[in-house]
C-alpha positions as CSV (number, residue, x, y, z in Angstrom):
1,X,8.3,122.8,225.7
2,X,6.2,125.4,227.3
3,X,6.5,125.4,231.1
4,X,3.3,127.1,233.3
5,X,3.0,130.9,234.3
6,X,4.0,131.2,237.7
7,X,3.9,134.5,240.1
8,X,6.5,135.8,241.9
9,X,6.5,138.3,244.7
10,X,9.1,141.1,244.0
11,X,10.1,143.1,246.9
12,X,11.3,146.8,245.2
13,X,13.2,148.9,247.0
14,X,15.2,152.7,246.2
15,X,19.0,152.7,247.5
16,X,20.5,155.9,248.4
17,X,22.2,156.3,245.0
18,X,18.0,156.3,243.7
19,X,18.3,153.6,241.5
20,X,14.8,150.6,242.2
21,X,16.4,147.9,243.2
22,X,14.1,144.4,242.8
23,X,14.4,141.1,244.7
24,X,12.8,137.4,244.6
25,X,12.4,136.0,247.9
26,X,11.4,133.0,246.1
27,X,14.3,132.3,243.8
28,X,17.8,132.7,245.7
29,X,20.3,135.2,244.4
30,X,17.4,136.7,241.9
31,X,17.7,140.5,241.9
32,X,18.2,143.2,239.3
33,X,18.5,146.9,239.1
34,X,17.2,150.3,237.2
35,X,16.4,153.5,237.1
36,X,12.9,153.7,235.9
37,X,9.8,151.1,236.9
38,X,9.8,150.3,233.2
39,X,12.8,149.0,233.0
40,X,12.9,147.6,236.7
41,X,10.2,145.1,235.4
42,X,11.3,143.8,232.4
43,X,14.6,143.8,233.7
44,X,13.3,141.3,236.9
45,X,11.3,139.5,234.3
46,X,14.8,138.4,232.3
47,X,16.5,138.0,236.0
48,X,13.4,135.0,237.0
49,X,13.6,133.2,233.5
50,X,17.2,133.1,234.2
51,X,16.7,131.5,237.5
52,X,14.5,129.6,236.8
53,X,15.8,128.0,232.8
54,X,20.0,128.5,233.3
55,X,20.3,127.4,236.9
56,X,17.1,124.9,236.9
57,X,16.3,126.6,240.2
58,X,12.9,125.6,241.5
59,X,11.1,128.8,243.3
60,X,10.5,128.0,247.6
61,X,6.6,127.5,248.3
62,X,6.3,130.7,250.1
63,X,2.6,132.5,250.7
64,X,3.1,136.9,250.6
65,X,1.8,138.3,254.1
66,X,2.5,141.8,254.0
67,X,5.4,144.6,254.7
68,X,5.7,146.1,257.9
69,X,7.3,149.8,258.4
70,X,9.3,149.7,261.9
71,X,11.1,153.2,263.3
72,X,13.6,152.4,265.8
C-alpha cells in the first residue's frame, strides 16, 4: 500500500569535524550524517522512511517559523 507524501522540515547543520549533519524535529531520534549535500539528502530521505515504516512512528503536527542567529 502506498502511503501519502509528506514534508518534513530538516534542520542541517556543519560540526567542527565539517561533516552536514541533518535533523527531523518532527520524527524523534531522526538524524543522519555526510560530507557532501548530495549525500546529506538522500541519506535523511532513507533516515525518515525508516522512522516512519520500521518504528511506525507518526511525525508531531509542528508548523516551521524560522531560525534565529543569537551572539552571546
Amino acid at each position: 500500500m502506498k502511503r501519502k507524501v509528506q514534508d518534513f522540515n530538516v534542520i542541517i547543520e556543519r560540526d567542527e569535524d565539517g561533516w552536514l549533519v541533518a535533523s527531523v524535529p518532527q520524527l524523534r531520534g531522526c538524524h543522519t550524517q555526510a560530507k557532501t549535500l548530495d549525500k546529506l539528502m538522500l541519506r535523511v530521505r532513507e533516515a525518515i522512511e525508516v522512522c516512519l515504516e520500521v518504528e511506525k512512528q507518526q511525525p508531531e503536527i509542528c508548523e516551521f517559523v524560522g531560525v534565529q542567529r543569537i551572539a552571546v
